[in-house]
MMTF fields as JSON, N, C-alpha, C and O atoms, coordinates in Angstrom:
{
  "mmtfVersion": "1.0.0",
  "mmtfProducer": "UNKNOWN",
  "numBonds": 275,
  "numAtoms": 276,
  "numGroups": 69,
  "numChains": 1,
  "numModels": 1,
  "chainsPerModel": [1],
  "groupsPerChain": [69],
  "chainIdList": ["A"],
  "bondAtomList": [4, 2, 8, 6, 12, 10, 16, 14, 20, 18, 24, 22, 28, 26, 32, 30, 36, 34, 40, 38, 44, 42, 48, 46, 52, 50, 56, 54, 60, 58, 64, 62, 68, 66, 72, 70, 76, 74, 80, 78, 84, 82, 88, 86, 92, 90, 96, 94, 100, 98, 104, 102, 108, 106, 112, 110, 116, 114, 120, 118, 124, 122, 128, 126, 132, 130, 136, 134, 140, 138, 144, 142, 148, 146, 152, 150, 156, 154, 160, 158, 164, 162, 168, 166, 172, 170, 176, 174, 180, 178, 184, 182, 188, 186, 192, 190, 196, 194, 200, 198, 204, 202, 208, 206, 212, 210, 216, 214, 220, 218, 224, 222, 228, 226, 232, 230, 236, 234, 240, 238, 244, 242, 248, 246, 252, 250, 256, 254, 260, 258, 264, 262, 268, 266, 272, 270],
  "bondOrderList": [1, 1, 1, 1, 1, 1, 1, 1, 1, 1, 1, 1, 1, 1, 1, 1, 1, 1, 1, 1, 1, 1, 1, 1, 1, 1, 1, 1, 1, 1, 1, 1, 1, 1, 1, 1, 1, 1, 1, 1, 1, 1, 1, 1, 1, 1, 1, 1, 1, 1, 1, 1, 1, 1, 1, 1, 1, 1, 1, 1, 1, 1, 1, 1, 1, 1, 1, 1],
  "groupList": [{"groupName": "UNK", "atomNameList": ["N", "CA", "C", "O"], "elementList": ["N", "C", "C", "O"], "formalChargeList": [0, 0, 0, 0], "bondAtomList": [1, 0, 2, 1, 3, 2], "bondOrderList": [1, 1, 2], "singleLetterCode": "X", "chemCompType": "L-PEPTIDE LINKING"}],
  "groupTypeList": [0, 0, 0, 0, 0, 0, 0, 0, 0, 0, 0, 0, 0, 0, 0, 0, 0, 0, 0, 0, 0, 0, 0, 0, 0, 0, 0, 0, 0, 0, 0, 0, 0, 0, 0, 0, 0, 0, 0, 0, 0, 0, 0, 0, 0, 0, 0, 0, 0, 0, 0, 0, 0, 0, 0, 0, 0, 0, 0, 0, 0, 0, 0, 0, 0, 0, 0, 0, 0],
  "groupIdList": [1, 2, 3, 4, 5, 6, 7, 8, 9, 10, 11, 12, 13, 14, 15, 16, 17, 18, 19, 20, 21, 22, 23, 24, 25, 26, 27, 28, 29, 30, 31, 32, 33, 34, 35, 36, 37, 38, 39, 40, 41, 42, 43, 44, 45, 46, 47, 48, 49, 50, 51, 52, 53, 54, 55, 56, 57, 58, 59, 60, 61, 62, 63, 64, 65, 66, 67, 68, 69],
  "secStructList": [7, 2, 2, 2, 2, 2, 2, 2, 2, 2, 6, 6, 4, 4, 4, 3, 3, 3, 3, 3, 1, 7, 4, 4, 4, 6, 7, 3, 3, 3, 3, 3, 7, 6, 6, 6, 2, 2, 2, 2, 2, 2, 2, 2, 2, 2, 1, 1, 1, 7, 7, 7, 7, 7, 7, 7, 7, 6, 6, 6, 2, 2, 2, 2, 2, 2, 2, 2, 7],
  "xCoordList": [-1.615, -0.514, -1.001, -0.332, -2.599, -2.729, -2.852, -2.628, -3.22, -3.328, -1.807, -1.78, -0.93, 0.474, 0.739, 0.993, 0.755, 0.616, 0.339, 1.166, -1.108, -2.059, -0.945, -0.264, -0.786, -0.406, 0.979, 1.14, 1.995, 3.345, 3.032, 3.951, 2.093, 1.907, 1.522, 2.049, 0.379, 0.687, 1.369, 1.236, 2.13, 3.328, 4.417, 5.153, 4.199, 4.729, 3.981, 4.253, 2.54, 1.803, 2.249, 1.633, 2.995, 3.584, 4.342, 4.978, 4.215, 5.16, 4.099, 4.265, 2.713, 1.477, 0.289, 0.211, -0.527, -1.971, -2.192, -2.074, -2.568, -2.692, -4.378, -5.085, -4.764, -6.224, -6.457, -5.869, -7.349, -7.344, -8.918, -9.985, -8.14, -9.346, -10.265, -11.468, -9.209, -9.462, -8.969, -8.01, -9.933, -9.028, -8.857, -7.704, -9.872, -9.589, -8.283, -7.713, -7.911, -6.854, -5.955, -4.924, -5.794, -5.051, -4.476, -3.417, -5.452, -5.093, -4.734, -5.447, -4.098, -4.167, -3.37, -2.345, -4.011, -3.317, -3.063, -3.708, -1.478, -0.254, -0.429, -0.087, -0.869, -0.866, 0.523, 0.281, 1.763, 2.53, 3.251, 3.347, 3.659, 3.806, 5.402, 6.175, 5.523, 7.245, 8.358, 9.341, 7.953, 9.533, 9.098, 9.959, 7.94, 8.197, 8.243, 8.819, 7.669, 7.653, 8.735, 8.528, 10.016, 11.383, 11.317, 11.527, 10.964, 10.909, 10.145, 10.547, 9.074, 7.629, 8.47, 8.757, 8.538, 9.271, 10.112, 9.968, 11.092, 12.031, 11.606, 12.107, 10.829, 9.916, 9.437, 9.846, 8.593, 7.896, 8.664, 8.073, 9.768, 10.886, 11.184, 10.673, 11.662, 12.423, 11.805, 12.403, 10.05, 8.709, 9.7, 10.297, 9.536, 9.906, 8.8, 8.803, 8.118, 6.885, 6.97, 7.545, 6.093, 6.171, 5.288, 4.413, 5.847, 4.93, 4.721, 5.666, 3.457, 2.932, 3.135, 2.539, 4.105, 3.495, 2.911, 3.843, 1.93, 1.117, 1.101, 0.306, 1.74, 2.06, 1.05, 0.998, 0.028, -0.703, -1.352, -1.162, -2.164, -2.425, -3.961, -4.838, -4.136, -4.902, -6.543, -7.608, -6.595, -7.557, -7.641, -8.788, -6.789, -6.832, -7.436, -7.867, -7.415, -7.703, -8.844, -8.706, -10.253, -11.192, -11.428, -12.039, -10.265, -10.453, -9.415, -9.567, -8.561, -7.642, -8.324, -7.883, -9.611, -9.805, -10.933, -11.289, -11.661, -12.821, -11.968, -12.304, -10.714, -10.08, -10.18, -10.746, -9.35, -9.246, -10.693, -10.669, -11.692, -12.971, -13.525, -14.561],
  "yCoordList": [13.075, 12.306, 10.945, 9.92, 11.008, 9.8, 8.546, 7.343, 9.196, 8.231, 7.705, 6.533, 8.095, 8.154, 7.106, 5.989, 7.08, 6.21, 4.733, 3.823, 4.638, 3.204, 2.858, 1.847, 3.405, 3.02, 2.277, 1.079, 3.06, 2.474, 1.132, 0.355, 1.068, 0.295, -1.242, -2.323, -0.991, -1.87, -2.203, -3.361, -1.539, -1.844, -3.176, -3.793, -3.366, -4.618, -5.104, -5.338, -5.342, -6.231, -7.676, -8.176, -8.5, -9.877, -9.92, -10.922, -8.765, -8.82, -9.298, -10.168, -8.356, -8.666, -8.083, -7.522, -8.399, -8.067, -6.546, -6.248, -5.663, -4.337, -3.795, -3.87, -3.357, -2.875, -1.494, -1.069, -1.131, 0.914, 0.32, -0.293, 0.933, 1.164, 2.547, 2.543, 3.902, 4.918, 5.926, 6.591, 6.218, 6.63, 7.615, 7.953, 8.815, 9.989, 10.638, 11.681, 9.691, 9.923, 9.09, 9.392, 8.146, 7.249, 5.79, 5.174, 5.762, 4.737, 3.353, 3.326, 2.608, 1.226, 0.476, 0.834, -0.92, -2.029, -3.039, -3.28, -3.592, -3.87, -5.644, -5.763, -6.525, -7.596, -8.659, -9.441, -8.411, -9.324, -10.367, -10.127, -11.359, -12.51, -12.086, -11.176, -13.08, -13.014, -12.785, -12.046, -13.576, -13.024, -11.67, -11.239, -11.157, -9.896, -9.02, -7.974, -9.155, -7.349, -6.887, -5.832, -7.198, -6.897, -5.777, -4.566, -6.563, -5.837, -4.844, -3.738, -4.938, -3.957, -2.251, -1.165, -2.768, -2.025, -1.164, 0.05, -1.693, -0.88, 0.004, 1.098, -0.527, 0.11, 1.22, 2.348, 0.985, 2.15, 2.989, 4.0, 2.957, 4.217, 4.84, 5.937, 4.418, 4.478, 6.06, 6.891, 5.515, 6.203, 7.94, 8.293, 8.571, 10.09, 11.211, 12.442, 10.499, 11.092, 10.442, 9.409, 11.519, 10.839, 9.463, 9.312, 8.473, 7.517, 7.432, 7.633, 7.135, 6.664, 4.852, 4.154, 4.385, 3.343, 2.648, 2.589, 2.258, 1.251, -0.159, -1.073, -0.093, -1.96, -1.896, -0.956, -3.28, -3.605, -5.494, -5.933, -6.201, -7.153, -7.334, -6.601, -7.929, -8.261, -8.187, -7.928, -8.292, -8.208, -6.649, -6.249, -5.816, -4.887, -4.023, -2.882, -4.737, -3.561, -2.743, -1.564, -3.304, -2.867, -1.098, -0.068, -1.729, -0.795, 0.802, 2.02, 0.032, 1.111, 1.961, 3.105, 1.557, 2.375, 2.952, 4.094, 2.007, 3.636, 4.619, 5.602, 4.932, 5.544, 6.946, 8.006, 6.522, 7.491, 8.102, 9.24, 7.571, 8.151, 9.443, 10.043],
  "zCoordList": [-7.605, -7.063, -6.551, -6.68, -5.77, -5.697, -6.708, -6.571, -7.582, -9.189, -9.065, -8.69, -9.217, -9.696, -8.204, -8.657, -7.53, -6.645, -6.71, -6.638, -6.875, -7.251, -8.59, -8.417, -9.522, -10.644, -10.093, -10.325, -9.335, -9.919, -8.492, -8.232, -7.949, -6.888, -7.782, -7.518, -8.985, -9.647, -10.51, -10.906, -10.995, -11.813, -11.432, -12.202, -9.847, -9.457, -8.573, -7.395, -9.413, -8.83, -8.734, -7.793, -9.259, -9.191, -7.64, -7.311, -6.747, -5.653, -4.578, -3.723, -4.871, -3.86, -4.668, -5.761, -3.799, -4.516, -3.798, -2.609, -4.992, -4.736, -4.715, -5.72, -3.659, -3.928, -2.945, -1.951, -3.557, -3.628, -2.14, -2.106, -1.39, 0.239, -0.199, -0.457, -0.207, -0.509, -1.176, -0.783, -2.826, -3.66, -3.514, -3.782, -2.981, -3.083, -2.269, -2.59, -1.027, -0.561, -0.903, -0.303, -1.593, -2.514, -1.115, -0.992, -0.521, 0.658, -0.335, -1.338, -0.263, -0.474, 0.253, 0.834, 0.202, 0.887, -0.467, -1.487, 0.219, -0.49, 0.474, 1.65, -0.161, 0.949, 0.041, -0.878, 0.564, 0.124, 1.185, 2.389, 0.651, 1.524, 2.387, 2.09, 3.492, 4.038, 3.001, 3.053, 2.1, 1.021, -0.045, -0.812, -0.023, -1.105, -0.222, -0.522, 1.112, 1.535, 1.915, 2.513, 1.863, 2.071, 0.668, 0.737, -0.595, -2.074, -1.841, -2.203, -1.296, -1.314, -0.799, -1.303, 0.13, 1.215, 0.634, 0.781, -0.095, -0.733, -2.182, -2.441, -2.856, -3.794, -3.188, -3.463, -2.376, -1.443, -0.879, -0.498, -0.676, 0.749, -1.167, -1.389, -1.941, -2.831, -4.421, -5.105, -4.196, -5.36, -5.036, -4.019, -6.181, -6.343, -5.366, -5.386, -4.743, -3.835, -2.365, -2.022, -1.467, 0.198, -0.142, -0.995, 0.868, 0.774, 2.642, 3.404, 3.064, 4.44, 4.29, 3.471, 5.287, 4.937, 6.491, 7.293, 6.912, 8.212, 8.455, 8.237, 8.749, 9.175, 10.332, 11.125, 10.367, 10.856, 10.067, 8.933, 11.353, 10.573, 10.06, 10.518, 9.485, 8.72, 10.134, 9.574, 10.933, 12.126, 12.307, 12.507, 12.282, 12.844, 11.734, 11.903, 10.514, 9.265, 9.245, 8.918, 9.626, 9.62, 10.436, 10.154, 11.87, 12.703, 12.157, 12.258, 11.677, 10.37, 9.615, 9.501, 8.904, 8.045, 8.505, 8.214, 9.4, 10.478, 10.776, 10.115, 11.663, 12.334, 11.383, 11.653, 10.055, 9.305, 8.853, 8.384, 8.937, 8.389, 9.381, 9.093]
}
């Protein structure tokens, strides 16, 4: 499922730049600007699977992905 994930995440990569943190749990960050993440957003509530999604900024990321380790 995480595959199926990354994939339809890039399927609208033209919205933001998509890159895999952690695949085995299928973590990724979705970095899209003020006008796509309204789109992002709705893509994401919308996938046939649960999606997590973490709003946080770009400073805090590092401390994001120790947490989970």
């Amino acid at each position: 499922m995480q595959t199926t994930a990354v994939y339809a995440c890039e399927a609208y990569d033209h919205l933001g730049v998509v890159s895999t943190i952690e695949s085995g749990s299928g973590l990724v960050i979705i970095r899209g600007t003020e006008d796509t993440i309204p789109e992002i957003r709705e893509i994401l509530d919308n996938l046939p699977f649960p999606v997590e999604v973490l709003d946080f900024n770009e400073t805090e990321f590092p401390a994001l992905v120790k947490a989970r380790e």
